[in-house]
N, C-alpha and C positions, 0 to 999 in steps of 0.2 A: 780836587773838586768833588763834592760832594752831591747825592740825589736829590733831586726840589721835590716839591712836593705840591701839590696844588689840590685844596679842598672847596670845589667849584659851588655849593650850596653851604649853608652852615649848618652843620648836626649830621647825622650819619642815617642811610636808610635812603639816600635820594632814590630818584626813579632812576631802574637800566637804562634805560632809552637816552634819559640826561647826558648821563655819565659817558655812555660810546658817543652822541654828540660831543662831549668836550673834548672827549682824546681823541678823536677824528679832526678835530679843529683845532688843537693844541700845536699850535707855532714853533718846534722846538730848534736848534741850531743842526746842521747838517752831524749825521754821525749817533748823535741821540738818539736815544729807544726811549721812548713816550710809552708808561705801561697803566693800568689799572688795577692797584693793589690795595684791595680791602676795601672796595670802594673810594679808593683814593688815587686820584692821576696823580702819574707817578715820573719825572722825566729823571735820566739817568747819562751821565756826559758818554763820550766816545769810551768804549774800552781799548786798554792798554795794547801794545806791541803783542806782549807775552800773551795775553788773554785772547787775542785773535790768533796767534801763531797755535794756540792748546786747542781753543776750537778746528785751526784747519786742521791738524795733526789727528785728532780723532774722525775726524767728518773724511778724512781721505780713509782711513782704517776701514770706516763701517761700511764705504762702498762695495769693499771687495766681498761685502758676504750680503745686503742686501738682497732682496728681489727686487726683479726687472723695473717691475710697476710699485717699489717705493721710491721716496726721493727723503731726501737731505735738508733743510732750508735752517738759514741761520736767522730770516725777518720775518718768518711767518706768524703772527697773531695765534694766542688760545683763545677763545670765548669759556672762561668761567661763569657764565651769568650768575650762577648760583651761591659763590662764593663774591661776586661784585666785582671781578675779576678777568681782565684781557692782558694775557703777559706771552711776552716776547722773550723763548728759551733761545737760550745761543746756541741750539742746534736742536730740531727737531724733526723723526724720521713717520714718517704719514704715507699710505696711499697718495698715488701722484693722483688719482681720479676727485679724492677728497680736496686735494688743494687745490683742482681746476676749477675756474668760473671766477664770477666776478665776487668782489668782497675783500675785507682785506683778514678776516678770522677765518679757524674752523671749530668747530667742536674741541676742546680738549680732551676728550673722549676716545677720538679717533688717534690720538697719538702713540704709535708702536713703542717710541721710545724720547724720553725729553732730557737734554742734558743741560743742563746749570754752571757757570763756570763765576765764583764770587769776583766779587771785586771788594778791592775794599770800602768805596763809597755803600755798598750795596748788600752786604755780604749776610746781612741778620734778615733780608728780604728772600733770598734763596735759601739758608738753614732752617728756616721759621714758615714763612707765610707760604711760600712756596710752595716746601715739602706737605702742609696742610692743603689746599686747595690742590694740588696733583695727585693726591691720593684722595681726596673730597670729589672728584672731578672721573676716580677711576683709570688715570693713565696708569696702563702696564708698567713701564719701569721707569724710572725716576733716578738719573746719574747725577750725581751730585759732586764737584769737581772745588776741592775749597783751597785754597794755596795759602790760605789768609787764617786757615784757621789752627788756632792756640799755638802758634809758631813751627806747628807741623805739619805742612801741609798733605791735605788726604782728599782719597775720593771714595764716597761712600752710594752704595747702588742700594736703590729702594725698591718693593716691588711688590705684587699680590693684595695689592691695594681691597683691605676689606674694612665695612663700617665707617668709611672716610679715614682709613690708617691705615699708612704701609709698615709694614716690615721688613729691616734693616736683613739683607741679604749680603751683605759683606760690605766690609770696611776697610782699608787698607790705606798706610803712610804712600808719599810719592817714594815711589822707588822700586816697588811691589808689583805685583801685576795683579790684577782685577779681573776677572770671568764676566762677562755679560753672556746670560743662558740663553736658550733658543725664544725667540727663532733668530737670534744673532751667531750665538755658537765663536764670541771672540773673543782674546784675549788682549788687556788691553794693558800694555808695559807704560807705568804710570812714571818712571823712569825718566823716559823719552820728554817728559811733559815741562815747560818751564816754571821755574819759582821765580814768583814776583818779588 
């Protein structure tokens, strides 16, 4: 199954306010992430076995070096206003104080660290538009986790986000182990991760 795609006005440029109306109201089936990409509601089926087991596999690692008062979340909303843009990373690590209250975004701004995991429905929306708007957006580091890509699967960490563009901080096949710098300070055995 493949990503839908829903282009709620015709022509590009609607008003923000529109757009988080529709994907706030956007009906989608249990399991789906409902995102805003490019100005475009974006709904994307359940992910895979393996694509949840790579998110928990990381998302357990990054606890153990965390601070107290960050947290973890795999649904929580970005607000890219700027880019036309509300997207849902499969793991994303934030102040717990930012992600408290009511709402269902935060800033993307505020995000210490956002991790991407492709799928294949989905996969040219996390190497592309993604990796643009998270460094357009300013998040610190940007993991980009691809199984899918060119039959070998890699994960590649983005980071130093300057002039709306990151730079490529390491790249590495699965199998390798990957550094994520402070204030993580962890190594992450890509190894362990499955191929889809």
């Amino acid at each position: 199954m493949s990503a839908l795609t829903v282009d709620p006005v015709p022509g590009h440029g609607q008003d923000w306010d529109d757009l988080v109306r529709i994907w706030e109201e956007t009906d989608a089936p249990e399991g789906c992430k409902v995102e805003i990409i490019e100005e475009i509601v974006t709904v994307s089926p359940p992910p895979s076995k393996d694509h949840n087991t790579t998110a928990e596999l990381l998302q357990r690692r990054l606890y153990t070096v965390i601070p107290e008062d960050w947290e973890i979340y795999q649904t929580l909303g970005l607000s890219l206003p700027g880019r036309g843009g509300i997207y849902i990373p499969d793991l994303v690590v934030v102040d717990r104080a930012t992600a408290t209250g009511p709402g269902n975004t935060v800033p993307a701004e505020e995000a210490r660290l956002v991790v991407e995991i492709t799928s294949r429905a989905n996969a040219n929306h996390d190497r592309v538009s993604k990796v643009n708007g998270y460094a357009k957006a300013g998040v610190e580091l940007f993991l980009l986790l691809d199984p899918w890509h060119s039959g070998r699967p890699t994960a590649t960490l983005y980071g130093e986000p300057e002039g709306g563009t990151y730079r490529v901080l390491e790249t590495v096949e699965y199998g390798r182990k990957l550094s994520l710098p402070a204030p993580f300070e962890l190594v992450v055995d890509t190894g362990v991760l499955p191929v889809s």
